[in-house]
N, C-alpha and C positions, 0 to 999 in steps of 0.2 A: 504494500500500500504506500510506503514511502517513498517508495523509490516512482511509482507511478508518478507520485505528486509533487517531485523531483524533474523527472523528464519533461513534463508538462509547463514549468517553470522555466526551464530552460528554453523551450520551446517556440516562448512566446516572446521573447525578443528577434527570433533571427524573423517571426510575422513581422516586427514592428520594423526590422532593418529592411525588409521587405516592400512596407510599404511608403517606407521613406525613399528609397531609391527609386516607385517607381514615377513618386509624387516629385523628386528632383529631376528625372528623367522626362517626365510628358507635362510639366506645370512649371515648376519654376526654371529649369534651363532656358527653356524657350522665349520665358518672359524677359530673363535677364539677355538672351543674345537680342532679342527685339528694340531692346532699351539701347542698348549698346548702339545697333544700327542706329535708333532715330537720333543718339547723339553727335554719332561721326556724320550724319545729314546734314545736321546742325551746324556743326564746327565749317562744314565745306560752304553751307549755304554762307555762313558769316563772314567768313574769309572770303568768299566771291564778292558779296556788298560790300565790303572794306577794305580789302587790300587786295587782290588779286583782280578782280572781274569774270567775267564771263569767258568761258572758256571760247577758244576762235576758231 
């Protein structure tokens, strides 16, 4: 009986490590590479309006 409620313990972190990875894998990776892009948008757009221009 101990040991049942042993394994069961153990168990239930690699679910948790589970659903962390798949919750960083399909949710937040994607947020954060999306973020990223809109700021190197950003940075190009700014730099065209102020110092560079439009590309020729």
């Amino acid at each position: 009986m101990a040991l049942e409620k042993q394994l069961k313990q153990e168990q239930q972190p690699i679910k948790h490590e589970w659903l962390t990875a798949i919750i960083m894998a399909f949710v937040a990776l994607p947020i954060i590479a999306l973020l990223f892009l809109c700021a190197y948008g950003f940075i190009v757009w700014f730099g065209q309006m102020w110092f560079w221009g439009p590309p020729s």
